[in-house]
C-alpha positions as CSV (number, residue, x, y, z in Angstrom):
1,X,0.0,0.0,0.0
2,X,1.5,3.5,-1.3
3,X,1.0,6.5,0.5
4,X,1.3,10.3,-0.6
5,X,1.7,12.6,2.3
6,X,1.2,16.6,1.0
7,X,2.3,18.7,4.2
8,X,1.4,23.0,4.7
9,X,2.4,24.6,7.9
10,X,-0.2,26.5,8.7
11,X,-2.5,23.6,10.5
12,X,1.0,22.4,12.7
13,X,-0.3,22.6,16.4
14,X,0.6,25.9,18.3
15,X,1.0,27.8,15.0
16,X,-1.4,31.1,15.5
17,X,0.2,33.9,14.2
18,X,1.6,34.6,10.6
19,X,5.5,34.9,11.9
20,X,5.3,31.3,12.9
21,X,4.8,30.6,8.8
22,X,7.4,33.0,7.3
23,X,11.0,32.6,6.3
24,X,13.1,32.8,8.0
25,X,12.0,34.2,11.3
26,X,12.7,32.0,14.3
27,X,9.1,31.5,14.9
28,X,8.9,29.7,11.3
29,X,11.9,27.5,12.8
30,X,10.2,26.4,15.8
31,X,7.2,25.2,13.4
32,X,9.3,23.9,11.2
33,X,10.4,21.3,14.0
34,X,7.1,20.9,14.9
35,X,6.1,19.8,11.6
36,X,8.6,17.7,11.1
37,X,7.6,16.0,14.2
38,X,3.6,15.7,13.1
39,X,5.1,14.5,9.4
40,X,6.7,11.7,11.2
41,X,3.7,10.8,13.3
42,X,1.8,10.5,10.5
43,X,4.5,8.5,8.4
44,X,4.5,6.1,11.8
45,X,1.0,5.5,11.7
46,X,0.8,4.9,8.0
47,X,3.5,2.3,8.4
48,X,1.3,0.5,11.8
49,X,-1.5,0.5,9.4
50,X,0.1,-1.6,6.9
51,X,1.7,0.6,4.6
52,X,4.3,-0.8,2.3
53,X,5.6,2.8,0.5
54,X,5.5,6.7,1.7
55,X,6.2,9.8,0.3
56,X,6.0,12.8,2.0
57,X,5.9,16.5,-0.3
58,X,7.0,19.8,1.4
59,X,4.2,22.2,-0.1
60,X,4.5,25.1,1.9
61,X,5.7,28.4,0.7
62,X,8.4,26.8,-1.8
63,X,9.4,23.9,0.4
64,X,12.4,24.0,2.9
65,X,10.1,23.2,6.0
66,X,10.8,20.1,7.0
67,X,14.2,19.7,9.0
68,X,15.9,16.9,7.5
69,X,18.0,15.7,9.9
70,X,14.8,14.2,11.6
71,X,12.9,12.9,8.8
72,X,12.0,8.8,9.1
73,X,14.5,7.5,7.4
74,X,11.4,4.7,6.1
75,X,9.8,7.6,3.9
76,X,10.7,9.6,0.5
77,X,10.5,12.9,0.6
78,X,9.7,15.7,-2.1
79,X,11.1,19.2,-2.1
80,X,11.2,22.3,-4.7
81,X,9.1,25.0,-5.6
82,X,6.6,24.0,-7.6
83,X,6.9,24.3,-11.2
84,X,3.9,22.6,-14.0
85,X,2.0,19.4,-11.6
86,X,1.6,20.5,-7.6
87,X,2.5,16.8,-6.9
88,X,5.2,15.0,-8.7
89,X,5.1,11.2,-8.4
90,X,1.1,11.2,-7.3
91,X,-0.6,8.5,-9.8
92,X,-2.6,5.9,-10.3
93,X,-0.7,3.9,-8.3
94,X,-0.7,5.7,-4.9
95,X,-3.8,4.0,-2.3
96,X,-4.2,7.1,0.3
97,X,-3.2,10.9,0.3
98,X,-2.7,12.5,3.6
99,X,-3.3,16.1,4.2
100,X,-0.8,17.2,7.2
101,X,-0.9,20.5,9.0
102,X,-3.9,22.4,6.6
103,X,-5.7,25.2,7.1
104,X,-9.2,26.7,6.0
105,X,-9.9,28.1,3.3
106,X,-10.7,32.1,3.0
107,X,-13.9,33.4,4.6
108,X,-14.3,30.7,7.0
109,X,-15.3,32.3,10.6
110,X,-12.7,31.8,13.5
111,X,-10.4,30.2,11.7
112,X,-7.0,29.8,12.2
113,X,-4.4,31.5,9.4
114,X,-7.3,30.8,6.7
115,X,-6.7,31.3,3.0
116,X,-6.5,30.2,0.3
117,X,-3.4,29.6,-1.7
118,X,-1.3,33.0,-1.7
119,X,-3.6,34.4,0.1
120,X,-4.4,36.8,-2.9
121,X,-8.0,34.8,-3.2
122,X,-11.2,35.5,-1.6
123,X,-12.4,32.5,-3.1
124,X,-11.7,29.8,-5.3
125,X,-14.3,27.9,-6.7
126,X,-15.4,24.7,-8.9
127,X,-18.8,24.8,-11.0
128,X,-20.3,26.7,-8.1
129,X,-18.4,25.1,-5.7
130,X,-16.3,27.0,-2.7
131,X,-13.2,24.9,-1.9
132,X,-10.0,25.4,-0.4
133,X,-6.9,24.0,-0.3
134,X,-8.4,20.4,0.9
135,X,-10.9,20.6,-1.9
136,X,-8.3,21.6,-4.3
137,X,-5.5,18.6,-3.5
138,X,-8.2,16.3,-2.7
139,X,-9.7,16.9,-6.5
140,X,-6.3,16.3,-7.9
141,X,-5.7,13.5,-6.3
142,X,-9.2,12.6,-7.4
143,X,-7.9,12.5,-10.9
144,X,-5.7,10.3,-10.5
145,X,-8.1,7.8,-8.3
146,X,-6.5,8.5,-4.8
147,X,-9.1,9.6,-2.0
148,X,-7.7,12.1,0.9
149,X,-8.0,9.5,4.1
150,X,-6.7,12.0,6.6
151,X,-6.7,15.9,7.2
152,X,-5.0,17.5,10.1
153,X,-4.9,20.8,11.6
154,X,-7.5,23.4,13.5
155,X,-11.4,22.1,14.5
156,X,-12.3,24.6,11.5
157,X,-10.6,22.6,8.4
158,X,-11.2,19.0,9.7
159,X,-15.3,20.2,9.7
160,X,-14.3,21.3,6.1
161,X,-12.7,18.2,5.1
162,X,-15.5,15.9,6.6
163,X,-18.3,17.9,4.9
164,X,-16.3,17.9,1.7
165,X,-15.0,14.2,1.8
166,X,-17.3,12.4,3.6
167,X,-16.8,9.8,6.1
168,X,-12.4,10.4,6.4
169,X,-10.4,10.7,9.2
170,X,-9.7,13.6,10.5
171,X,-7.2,14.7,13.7
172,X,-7.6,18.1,15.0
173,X,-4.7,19.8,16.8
174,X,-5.6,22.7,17.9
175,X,-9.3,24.7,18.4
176,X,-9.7,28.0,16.5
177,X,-10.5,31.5,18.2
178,X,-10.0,33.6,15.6
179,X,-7.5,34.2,13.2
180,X,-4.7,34.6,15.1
181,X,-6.0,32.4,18.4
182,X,-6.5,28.8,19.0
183,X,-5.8,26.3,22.2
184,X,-3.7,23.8,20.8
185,X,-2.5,20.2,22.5
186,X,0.7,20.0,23.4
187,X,3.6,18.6,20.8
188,X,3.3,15.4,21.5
189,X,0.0,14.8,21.8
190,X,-0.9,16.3,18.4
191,X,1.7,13.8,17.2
192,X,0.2,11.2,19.3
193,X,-3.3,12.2,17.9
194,X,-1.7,12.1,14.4
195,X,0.1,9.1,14.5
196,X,-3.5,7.0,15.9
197,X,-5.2,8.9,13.2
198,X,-3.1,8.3,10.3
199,X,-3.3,4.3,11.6
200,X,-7.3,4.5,11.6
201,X,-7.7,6.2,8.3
202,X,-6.4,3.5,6.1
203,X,-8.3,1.2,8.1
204,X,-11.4,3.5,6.5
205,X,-9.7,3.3,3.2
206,X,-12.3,0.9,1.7
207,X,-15.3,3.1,2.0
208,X,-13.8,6.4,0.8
209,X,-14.4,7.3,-2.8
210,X,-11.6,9.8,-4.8
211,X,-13.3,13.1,-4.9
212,X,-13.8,14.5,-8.9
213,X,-15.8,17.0,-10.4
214,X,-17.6,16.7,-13.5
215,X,-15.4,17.9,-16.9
216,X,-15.0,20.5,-18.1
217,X,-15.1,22.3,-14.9
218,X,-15.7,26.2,-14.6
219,X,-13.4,28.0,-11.9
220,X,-13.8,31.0,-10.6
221,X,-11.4,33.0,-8.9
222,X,-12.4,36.3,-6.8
223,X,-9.1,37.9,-5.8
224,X,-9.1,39.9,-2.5
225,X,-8.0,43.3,-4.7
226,X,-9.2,44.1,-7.8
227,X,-5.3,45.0,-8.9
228,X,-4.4,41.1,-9.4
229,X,-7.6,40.8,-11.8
230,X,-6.4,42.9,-14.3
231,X,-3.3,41.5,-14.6
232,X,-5.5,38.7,-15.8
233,X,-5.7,38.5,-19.8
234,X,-8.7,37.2,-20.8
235,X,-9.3,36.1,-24.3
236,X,-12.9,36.1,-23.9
237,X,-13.3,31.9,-24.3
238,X,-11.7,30.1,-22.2
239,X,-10.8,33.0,-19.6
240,X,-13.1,35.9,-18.8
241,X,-13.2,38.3,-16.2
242,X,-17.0,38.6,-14.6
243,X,-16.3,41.5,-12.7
244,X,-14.1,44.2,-11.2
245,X,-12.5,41.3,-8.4
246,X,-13.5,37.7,-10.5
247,X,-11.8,35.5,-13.3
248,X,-13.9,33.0,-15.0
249,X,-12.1,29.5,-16.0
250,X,-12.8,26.9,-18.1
251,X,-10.6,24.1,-17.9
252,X,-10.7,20.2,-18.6
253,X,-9.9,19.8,-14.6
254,X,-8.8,21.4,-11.4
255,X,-5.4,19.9,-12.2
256,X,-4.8,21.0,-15.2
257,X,-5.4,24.9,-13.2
258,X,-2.9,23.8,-11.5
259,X,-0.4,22.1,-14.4
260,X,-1.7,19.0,-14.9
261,X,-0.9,15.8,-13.7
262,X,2.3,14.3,-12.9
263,X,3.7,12.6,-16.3
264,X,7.1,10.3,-15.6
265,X,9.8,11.7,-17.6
């Protein structure tokens, strides 16, 4: 059994406040260790659940989060700033994606470090559908017949993977009281909650279905300032801009938004 881990930051327990996600204060260090540590709890628990292969991608702001000298040595690892697919190596052959350390996406109350994506998006949406950074991973994993089996982060995005994804397992770190506020558990018991998660979710495995939306799919994208849409060129087909704030897509998929899916070279 193959496992793809995709990790953020801003989910990682104790993380409240926007220097804890930025390079290269020491607040962002102190996550980064943190993260590292909730990586491996979830690598542990894929392994106790039986299984066989993990890799785990750095996707938060360019990669360089996880600290490398404590990576399980039993797991893969991807780093790099993105450039054409989000997730190189994710295929047909991968059983399970784990979502580590995600946040909310924009607009949701309460929530802890919310957005979604740069942050330059009020919303992001699929034929009429809000998502976030959950929906958007999950659908491209979708493509490629892998279900999401486990989110982690704040009380906020677990309810948002759950109503999203159905019946997956979910491990909540921390409880959100605003923005910038949340009670979290301590280290190791987020990694302890991870690690038993991460275990029960492939157990769920064989009643999840891959999430996919219908193609073509229309996205829309309302940016936060009306600046960033018309930097947009819209030919009028396949990209038009509906307003002062929102771009209109039509696309064959979410992935291919997002350059496509992962072709082996």
């Amino acid at each position: 059994m193959r496992v793809y881990i995709s990790a953020d930051l801003e989910g990682t327990a104790g993380v409240v406040v926007p220097a804890q996600q930025l390079k290269p204060n020491p607040e962002w260090q102190t996550a980064c260790r943190q993260l590292t540590r909730e990586v491996n709890a979830a690598i542990a628990g894929a392994f106790e659940g039986g299984a066989t292969e993990v890799i785990a991608a750095d996707m938060h702001d360019g990669s360089g989060n996880f600290l490398r000298e404590m990576l399980d040595p039993r797991a893969r690892y991807i780093d790099g700033v993105p450039h054409g697919p989000r997730f190189p190596f994710l295929d047909r052959s991968i059983d399970a994606m784990f979502l580590i350390a995600y946040h909310a996406m924009a607009g949701v109350k309460d929530a802890v470090l919310s957005h979604t994506m740069t942050g330059a998006w009020a919303e992001f949406a699929v034929n009429g559908k809000p998502i976030g950074e959950v929906g958007i991973d999950a659908a491209i994993a979708g493509e490629c017949g892998v279900p999401v089996a486990l989110v982690t982060g704040d009380d906020k995005v677990c309810r948002e993977a759950r109503r999203l994804l159905g019946p997956i397992q979910t491990a909540t770190v921390k409880w959100a009281a605003g923005y910038t506020r949340a009670m979290s558990l301590s280290d190791e018991a987020a990694c302890d909650a991870i690690r038993c998660a991460a275990k029960a979710a492939l157990a769920r495995l064989p009643n999840l279905r891959p999430l996919r939306f219908k193609s073509p799919v229309r996205i829309t994208i309302r940016h936060t300032d009306m600046r960033d849409a018309e930097k947009v060129h819209c030919d009028g087909k396949t990209t038009l801009r509906l307003d002062d704030y929102t771009i209109l897509y039509r696309r064959v998929s979410v992935s291919a938004h997002f350059g496509g899916l992962w072709k082996p070279r």
